[in-house]
C-alpha atoms as one frame of an Amber mdcrd trajectory, in Angstrom:
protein
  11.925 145.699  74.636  13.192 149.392  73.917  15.459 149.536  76.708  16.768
 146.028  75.691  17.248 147.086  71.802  19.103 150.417  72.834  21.240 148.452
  74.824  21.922 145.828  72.460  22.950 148.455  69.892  25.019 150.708  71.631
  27.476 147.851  73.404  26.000 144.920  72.705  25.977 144.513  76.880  21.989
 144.396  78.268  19.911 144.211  81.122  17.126 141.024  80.198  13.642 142.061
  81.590  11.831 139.090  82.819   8.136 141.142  81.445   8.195 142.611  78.130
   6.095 145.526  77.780   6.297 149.236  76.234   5.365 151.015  72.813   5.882
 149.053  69.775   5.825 151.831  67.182   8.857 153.015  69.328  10.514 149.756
  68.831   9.910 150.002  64.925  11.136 153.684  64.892  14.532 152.632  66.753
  15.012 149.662  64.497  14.630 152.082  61.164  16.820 154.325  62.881  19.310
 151.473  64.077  18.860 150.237  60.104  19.744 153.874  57.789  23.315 153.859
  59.817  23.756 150.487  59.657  22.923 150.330  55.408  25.771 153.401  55.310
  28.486 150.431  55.929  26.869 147.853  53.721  29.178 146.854  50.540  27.207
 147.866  47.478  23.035 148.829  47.764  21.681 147.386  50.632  18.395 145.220
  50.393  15.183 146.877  51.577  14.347 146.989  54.860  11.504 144.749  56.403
  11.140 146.443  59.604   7.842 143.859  60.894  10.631 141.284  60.169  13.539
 142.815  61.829  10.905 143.544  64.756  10.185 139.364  64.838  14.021 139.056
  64.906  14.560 141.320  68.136  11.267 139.338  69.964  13.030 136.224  69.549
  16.549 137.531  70.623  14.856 139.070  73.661  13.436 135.586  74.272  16.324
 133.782  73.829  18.390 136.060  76.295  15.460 135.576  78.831  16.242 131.787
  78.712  19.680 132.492  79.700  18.719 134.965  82.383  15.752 133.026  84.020
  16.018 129.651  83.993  12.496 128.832  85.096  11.762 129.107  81.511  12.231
 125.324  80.042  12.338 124.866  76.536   9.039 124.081  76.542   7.872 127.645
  77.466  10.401 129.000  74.744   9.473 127.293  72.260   6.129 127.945  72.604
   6.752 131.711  72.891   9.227 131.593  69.502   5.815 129.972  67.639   3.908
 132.473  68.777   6.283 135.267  67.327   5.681 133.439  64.195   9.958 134.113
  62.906   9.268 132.147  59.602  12.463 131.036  56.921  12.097 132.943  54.148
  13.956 133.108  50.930  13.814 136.856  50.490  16.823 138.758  50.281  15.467
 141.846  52.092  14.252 139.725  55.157  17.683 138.101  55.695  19.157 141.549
  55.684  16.649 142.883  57.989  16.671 139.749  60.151  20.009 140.066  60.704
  20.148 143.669  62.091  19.240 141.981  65.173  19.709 138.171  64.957  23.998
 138.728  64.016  24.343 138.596  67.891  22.422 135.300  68.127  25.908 133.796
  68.439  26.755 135.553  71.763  23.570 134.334  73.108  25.088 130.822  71.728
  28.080 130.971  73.701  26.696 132.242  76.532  24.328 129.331  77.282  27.119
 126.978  75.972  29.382 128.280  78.713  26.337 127.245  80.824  26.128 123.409
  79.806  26.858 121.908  76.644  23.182 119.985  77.285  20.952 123.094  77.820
  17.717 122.091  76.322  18.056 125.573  74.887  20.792 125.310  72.720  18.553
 122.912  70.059  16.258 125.850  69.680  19.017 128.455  68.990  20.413 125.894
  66.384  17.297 125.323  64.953  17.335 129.327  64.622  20.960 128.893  63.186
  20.669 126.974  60.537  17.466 129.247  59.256  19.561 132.171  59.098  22.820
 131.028  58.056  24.270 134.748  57.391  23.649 135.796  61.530  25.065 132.426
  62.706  28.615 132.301  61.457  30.833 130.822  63.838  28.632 128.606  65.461
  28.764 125.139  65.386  26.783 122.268  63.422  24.574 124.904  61.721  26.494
 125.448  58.406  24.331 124.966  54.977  25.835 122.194  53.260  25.561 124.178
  49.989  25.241 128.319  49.933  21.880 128.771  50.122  19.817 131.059  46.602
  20.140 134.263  49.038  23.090 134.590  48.929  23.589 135.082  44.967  22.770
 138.633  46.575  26.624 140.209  46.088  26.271 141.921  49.067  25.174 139.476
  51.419  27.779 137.086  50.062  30.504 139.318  50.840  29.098 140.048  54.594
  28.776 136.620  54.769  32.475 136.155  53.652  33.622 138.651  55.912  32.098
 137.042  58.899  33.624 133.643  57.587  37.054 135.231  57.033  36.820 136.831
  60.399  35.914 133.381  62.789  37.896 131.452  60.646  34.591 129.235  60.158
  36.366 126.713  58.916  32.841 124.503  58.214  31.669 127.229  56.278  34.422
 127.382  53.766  34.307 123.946  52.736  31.711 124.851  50.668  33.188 125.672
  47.291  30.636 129.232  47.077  31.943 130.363  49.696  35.648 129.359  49.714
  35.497 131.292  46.096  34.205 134.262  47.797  36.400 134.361  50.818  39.445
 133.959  48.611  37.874 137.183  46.392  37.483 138.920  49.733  40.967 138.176
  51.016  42.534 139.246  47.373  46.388 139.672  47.017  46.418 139.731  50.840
  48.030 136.497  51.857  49.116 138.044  54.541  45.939 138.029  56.221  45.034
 134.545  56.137  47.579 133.668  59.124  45.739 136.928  60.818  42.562 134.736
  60.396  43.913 131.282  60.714  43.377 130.842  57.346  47.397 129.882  56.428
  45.730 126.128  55.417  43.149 127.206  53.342  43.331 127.420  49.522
């Protein structure tokens, strides 16, 4: 998983091992690492940093990728191994921040396998994943909270969250009246920018 996590951090372009296996304290060590330069960009004080949740998040994007990479392994089998990970919702601010250090590239691994067939028996579980972690899934389809979930009255998750919104032009996402209020904070006197963003229909 080391190998993996390096690569997914420094181009977001990996090699998918079909066995998992190595040094898990290393693991934690890269993802504190990966986490103090990531907080320096965060708007504001970033939550604290759950690093046995962050290291759920990367087992479960590891087994998600090795779907896509080995299709031997039914949904079934993936399934199984995401229970066993034990990647529970959680209303804590700190473990959506930490969660997403790793799970904001779930929606490559979306597109990916979408590319594949729009009826992978995969793509349920990666929703299901979605929808539990609405600030690492923008952009992807049929996940979007109806209403802005209690995490997010965190200011600075809100305005990641807008960002990401702002930058997909999730158009789902910003019928929600939270979060249409906070993209239109985020975008400011720019008007200019919502045409950049496809956003020239949005008020």
């Amino acid at each position: 998983m080391l190998d993996f996590l390096k690569q997914l951090f420094e181009d977001g372009e990996v090699t998918v091992p079909r066995d998992v296996s190595g040094d898990m304290e290393s693991v934690r060590r890269l993802l504190i690492f990966t986490e103090r330069i990531w907080r320096e960009d965060w708007p504001g004080t970033a939550p604290g940093f759950d690093v046995d949740a962050a290291a759920k998040a990367a087992a479960v994007l590891l087994t998600l990728c090795q779907a896509t990479a080995y299709r031997e392994l039914d949904e079934y089998v993936v399934s199984e191994h995401l229970e066993r990970i034990g990647l529970t919702t959680s209303d804590s601010v700190s473990t959506h921040y930490s969660v997403d250090l790793v799970l904001r590239f779930l929606p490559q691994v979306f597109q990916r396998l979408s590319r594949t067939s729009a009826d992978d028996p995969i793509l349920p579980l990666v929703l299901q994943l979605a929808k539990a972690w609405p600030l690492s899934s923008v952009g992807m389809p049929d996940c979007a909270p109806e209403a802005l979930p209690e995490v997010f009255r965190d200011s600075g998750l809100l305005r990641v969250y807008a960002d990401r919104v702002i930058r997909v032009a999730d158009q789902q996402r910003m019928s929600v009246p939270e979060v249409a209020a906070a993209v239109q904070a985020a975008l400011g006197p720019y008007e200019n920018l919502r045409s950049k963003c496809g956003l020239e229909h949005f008020t």
